[in-house]
DRENLUMDREN-548684 format. One record per residue (C-alpha): residue number from 1; residue in three letters; x, y, z. Coordinates in nm, 3 decimals. Each point is the difference from the previous one (the first is absolute). Layout:
N
(NUM; ALA; (X; Y; Z))
...
//
This chain:
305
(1; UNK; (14.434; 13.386; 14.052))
(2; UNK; (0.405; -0.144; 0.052))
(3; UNK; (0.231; 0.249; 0.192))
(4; UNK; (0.289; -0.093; 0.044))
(5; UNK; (0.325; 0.181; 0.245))
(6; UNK; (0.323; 0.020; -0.036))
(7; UNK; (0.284; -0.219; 0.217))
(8; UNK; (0.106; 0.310; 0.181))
(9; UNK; (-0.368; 0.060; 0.100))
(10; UNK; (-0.083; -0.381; 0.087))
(11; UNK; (0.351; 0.054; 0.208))
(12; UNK; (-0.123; 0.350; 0.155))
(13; UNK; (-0.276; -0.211; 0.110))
(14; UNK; (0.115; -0.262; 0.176))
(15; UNK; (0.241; 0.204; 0.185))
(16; UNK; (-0.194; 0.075; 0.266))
(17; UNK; (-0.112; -0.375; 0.064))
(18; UNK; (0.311; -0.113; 0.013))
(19; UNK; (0.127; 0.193; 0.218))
(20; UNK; (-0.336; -0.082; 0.226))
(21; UNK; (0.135; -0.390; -0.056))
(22; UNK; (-0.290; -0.090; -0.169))
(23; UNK; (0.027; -0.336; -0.198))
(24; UNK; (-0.006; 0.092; -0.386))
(25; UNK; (0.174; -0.267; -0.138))
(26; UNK; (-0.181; -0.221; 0.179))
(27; UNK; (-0.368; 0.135; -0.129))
(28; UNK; (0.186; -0.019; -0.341))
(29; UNK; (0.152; -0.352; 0.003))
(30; UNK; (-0.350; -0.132; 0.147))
(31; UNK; (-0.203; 0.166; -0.272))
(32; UNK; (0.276; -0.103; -0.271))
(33; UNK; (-0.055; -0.390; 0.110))
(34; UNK; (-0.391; 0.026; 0.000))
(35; UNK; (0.014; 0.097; -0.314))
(36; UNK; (0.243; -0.222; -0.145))
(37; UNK; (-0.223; -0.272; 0.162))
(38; UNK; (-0.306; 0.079; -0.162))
(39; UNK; (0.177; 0.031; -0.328))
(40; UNK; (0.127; -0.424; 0.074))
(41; UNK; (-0.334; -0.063; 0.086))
(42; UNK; (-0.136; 0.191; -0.311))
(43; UNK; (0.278; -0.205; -0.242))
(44; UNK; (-0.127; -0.342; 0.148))
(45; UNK; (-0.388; 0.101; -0.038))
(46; UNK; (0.114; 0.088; -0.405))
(47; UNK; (0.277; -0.252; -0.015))
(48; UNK; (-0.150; -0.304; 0.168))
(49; UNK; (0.329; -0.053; 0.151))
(50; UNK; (0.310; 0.160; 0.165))
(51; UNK; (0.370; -0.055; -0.080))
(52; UNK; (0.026; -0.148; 0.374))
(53; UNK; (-0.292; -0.021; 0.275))
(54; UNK; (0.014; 0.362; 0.141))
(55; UNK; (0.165; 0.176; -0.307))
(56; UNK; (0.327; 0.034; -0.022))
(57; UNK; (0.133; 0.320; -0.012))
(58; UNK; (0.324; 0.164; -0.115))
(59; UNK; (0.093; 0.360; 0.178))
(60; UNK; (0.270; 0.224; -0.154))
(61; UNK; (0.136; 0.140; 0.294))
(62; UNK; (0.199; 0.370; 0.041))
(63; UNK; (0.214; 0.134; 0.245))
(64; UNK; (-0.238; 0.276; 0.125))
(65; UNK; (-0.364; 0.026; 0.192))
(66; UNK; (-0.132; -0.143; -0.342))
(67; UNK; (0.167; -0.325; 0.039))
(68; UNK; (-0.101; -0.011; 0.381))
(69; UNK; (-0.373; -0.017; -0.095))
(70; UNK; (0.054; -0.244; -0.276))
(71; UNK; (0.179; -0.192; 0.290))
(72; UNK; (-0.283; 0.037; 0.250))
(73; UNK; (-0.237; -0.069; -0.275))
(74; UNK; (0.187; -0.298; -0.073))
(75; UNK; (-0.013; -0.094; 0.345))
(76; UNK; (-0.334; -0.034; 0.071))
(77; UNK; (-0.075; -0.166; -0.302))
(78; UNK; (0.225; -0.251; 0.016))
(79; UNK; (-0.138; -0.064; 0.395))
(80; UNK; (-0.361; -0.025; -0.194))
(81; UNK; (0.103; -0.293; -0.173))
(82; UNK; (0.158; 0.141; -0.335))
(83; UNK; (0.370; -0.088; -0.141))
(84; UNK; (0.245; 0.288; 0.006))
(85; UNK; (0.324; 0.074; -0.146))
(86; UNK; (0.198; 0.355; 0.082))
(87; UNK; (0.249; 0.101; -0.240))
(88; UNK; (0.203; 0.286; 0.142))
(89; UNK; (0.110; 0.297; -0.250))
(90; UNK; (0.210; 0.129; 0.176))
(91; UNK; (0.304; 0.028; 0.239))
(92; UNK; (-0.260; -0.036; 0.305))
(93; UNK; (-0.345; -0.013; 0.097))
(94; UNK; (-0.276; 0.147; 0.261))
(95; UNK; (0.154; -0.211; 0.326))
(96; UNK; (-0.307; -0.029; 0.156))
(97; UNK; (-0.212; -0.083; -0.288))
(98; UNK; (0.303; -0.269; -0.119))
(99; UNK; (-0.031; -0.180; 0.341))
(100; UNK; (-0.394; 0.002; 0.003))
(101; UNK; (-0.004; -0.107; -0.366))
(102; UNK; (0.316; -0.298; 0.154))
(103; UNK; (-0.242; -0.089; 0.310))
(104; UNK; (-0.301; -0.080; -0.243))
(105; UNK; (0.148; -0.277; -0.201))
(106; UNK; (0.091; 0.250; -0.321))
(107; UNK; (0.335; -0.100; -0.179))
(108; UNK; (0.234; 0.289; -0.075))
(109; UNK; (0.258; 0.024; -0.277))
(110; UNK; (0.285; 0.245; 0.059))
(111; UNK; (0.278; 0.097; -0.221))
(112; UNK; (0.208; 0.114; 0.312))
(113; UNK; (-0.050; -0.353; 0.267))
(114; UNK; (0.072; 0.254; 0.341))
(115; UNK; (-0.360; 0.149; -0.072))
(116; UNK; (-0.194; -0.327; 0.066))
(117; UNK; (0.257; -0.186; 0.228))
(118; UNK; (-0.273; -0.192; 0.187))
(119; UNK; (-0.211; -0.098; -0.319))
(120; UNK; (0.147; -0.119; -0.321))
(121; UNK; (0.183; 0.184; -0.219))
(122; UNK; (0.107; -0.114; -0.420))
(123; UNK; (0.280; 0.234; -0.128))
(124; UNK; (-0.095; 0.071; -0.334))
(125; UNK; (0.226; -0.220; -0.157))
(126; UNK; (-0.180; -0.315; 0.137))
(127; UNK; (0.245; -0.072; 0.335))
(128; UNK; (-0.200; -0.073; 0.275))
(129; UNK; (0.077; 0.246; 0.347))
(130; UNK; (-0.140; -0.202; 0.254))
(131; UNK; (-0.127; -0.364; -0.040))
(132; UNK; (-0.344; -0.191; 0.290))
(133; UNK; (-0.206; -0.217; -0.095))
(134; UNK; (-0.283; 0.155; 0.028))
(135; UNK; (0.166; 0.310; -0.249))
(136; UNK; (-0.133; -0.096; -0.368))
(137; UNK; (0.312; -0.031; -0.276))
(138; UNK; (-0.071; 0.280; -0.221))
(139; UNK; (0.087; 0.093; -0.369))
(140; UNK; (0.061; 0.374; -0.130))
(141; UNK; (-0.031; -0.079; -0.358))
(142; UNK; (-0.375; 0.180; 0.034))
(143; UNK; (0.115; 0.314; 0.062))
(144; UNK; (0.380; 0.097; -0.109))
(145; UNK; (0.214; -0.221; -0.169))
(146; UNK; (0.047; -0.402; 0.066))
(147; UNK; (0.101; -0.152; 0.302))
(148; UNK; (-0.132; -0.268; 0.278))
(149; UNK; (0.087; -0.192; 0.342))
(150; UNK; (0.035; -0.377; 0.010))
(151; UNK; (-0.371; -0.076; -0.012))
(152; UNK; (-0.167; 0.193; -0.240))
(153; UNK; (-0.346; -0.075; 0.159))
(154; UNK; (-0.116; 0.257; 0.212))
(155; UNK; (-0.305; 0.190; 0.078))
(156; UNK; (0.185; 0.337; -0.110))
(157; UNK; (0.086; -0.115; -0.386))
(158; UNK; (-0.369; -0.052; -0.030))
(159; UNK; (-0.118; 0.313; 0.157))
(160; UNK; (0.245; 0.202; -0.255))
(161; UNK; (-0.086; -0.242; -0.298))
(162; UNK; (-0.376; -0.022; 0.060))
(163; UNK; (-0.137; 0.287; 0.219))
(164; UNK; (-0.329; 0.102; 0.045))
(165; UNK; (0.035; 0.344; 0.111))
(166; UNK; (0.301; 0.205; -0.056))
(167; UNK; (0.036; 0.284; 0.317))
(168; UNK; (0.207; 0.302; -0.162))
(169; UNK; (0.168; 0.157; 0.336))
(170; UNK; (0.283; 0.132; -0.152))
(171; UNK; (0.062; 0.356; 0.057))
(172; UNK; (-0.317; 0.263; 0.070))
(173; UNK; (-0.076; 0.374; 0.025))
(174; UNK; (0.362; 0.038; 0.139))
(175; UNK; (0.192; -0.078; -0.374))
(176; UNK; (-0.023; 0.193; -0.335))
(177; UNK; (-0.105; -0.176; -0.333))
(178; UNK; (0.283; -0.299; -0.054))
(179; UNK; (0.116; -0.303; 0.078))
(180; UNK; (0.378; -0.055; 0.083))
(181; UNK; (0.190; -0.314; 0.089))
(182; UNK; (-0.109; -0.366; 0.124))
(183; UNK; (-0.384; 0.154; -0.016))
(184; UNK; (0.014; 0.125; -0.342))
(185; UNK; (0.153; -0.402; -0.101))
(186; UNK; (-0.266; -0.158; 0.177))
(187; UNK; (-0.265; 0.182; -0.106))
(188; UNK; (0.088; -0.002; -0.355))
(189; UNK; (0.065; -0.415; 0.008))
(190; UNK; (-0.362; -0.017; 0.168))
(191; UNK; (-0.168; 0.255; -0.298))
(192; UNK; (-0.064; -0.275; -0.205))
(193; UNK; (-0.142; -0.211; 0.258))
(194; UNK; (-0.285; 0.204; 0.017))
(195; UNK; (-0.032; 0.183; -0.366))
(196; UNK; (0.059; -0.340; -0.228))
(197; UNK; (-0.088; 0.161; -0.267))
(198; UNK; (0.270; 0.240; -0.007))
(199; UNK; (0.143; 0.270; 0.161))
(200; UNK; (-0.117; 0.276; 0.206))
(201; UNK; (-0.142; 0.194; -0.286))
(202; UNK; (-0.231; -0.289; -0.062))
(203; UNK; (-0.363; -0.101; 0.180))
(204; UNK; (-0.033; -0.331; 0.243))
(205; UNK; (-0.232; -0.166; 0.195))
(206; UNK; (-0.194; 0.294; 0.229))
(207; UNK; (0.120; 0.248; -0.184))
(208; UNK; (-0.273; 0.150; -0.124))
(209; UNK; (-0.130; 0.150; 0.297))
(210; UNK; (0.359; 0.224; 0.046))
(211; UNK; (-0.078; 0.329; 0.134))
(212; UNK; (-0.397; -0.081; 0.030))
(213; UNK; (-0.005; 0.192; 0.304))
(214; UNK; (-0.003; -0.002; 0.367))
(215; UNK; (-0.137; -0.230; 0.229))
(216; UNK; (-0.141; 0.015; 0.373))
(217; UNK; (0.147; -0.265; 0.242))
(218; UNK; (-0.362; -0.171; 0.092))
(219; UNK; (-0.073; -0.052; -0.408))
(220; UNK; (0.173; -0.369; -0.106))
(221; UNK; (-0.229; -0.087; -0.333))
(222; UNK; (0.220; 0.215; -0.175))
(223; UNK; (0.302; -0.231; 0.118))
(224; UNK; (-0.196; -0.289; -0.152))
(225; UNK; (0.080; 0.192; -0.329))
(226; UNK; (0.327; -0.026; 0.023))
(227; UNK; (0.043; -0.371; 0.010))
(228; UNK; (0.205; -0.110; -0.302))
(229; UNK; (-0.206; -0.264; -0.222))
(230; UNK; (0.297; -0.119; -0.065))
(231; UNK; (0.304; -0.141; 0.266))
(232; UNK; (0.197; 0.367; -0.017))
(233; UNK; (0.123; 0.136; 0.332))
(234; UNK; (-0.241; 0.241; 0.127))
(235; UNK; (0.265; 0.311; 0.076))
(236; UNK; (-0.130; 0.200; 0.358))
(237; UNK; (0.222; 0.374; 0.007))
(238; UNK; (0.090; 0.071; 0.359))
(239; UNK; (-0.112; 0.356; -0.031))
(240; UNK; (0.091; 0.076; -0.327))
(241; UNK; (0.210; -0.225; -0.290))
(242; UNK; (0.350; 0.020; 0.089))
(243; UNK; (0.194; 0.201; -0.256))
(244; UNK; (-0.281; 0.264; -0.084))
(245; UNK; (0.077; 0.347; 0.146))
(246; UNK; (-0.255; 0.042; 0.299))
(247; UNK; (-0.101; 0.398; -0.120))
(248; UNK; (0.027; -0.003; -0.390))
(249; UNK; (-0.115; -0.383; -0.112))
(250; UNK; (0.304; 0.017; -0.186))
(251; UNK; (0.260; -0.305; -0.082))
(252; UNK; (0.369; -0.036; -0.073))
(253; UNK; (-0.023; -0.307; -0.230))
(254; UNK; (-0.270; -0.248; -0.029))
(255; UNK; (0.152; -0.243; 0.286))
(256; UNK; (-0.339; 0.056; 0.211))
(257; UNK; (-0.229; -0.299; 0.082))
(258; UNK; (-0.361; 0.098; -0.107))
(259; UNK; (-0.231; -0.010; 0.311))
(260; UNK; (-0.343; -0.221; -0.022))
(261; UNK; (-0.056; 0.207; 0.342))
(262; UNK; (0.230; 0.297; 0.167))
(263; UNK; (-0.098; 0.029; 0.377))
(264; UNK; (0.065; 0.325; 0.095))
(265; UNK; (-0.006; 0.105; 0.375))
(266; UNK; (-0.140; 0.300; 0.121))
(267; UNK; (-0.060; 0.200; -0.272))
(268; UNK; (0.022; -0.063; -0.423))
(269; UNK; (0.405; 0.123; -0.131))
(270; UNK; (-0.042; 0.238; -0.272))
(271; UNK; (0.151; -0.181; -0.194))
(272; UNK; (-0.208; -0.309; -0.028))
(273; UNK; (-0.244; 0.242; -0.202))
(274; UNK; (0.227; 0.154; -0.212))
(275; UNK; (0.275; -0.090; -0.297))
(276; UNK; (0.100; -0.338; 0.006))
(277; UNK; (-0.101; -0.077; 0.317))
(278; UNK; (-0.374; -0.008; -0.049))
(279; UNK; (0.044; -0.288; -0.324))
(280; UNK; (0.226; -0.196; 0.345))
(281; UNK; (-0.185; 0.011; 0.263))
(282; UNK; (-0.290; -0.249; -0.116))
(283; UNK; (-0.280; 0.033; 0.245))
(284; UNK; (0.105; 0.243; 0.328))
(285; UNK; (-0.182; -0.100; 0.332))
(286; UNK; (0.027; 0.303; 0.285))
(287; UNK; (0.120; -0.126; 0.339))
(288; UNK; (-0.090; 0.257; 0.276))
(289; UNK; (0.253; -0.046; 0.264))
(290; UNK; (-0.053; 0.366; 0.209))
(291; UNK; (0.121; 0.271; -0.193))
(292; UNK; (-0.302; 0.045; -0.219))
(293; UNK; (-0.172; 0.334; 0.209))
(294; UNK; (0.365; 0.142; -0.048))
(295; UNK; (0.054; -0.024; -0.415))
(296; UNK; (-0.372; 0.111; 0.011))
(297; UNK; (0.075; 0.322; 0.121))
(298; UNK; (0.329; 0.024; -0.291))
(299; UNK; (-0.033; 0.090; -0.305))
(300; UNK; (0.008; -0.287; -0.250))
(301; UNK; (0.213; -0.051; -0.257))
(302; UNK; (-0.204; -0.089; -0.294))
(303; UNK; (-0.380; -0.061; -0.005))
(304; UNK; (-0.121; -0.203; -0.300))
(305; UNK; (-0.430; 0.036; -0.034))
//
């Protein structure tokens, strides 16, 4: 059985917790990185190899709690050894999660340089903010249109040209269905990336286990499944796909990354099971991070047998 709750219930319950102080994000960002390491470690038992020692991972990175656990996520994975490059959506990011993600060696590309003045920053037009040399030269021409700093050789051009694992923390339960601005660009420049055989209408690598069901935390064999046979980023959902309405499933256009695995805190969205959502969300894996005894006593949204 899948039940699933809307965002204003998943909200409802969390209120109280909050309000008690209790960490949430953090519980989320830590289970977000597990599993995003045992899917790298899953690609290089299929693969044979990794795109870099570690993984290197890409994280699309929103303005709102969504982006702050892609950022702590980020953050520990990048102090376990992996390569990690933040692009920032928006006009700013989770402060807290920015600095841990700064502190832990992940680079962090900005269209507005005041919202990572201690890391660097590329405008997206290729001028570099701040120059050290221990800051990699990066080029944009990955994500939205063409442009590069002096050296063209840095870590960040390969983690947007060659990622393993693509970390979709865009927007969450807080947005409707749709894509606007800088996010909708980037994430329809990086659709191809990981459908090459088309657009969004069309199957890739993992797809065909979208919408297979729900998963509990402790059960990883299923990520093994998900491993692309062939070098396609593997695309981890930070709750749900960004650009799919949390309630309905529904979509505005087809400028959605399809998920290999959505990891969903708490409790399942509604709308991973339903309308376009459940062909999205690949694989969903249930974090429990303390509200579960308090969407147990709602009642659900939608329960599929």
């Amino acid at each position: 059985m899948r039940i699933g709750y809307t965002a204003q219930q998943v909200r409802d319950a969390e209120a109280s917790h909050l309000a008690a102080g209790e960490p949430l994000m953090e519980r989320a960002s830590h289970g977000l990185a597990v599993r995003i390491r045992e899917l790298i470690e899953a690609r290089e038992r299929t693969l044979g190899t990794l795109a870099a020692p570690g993984g290197r991972v890409l994280l699309l990175v929103g303005s709102g709690d969504n982006g702050g656990d892609a950022l702590f996520a980020g953050a520990e994975l990048a102090a376990g050894g992996s390569e990690v490059l933040a692009v920032l959506t928006g006009d700013h990011a989770h402060e807290q999660g920015l600095a841990a993600a700064r502190d832990a060696g992940v680079h962090v590309m900005a269209h507005d340089p005041g919202m990572v003045a201690e890391s660097v920053a590329i405008l997206w037009n290729g001028s570099t903010v701040r120059d050290h040399d221990e800051v990699p030269d990066v080029i944009v021409d990955g994500i939205v249109g063409t442009g590069a700093s002096a050296g063209l050789r840095g870590r960040a051009h390969e983690i947007v040209e060659a990622p393993d694992v693509i970390v979709d923390g865009i927007v969450g339960t807080g947005a409707s269905a749709g894509l606007r601005g800088r996010a909708h660009e980037i994430v329809e420049a990086l659709l191809p990336q990981v459908l090459p055989g088309g657009g969004p209408q069309e199957t890739g690598a993992g797809r065909e286990l979208a919408g297979a069901g729900v998963l509990e935390p402790a059960v990883t064999s299923a990520l093994l499944s998900v491993a692309p046979a062939e070098r396609v980023p593997a695309v981890v959902a930070v709750d749900l796909p960004s650009g799919i309405d949390p309630d309905t499933g529904e979509t505005a256009d087809d400028v959605v990354l399809p998920a290999s695995l959505t990891i969903t805190f708490g409790g399942v969205k509604a709308g991973l099971l339903r309308g376009r959502g459940a062909e999205l969300a690949g694989e969903i894996v249930l974090v429990p991070i303390g509200i579960e005894d308090d969407l147990a006593a709602l009642s659900p949204a939608i329960v599929l047998a």
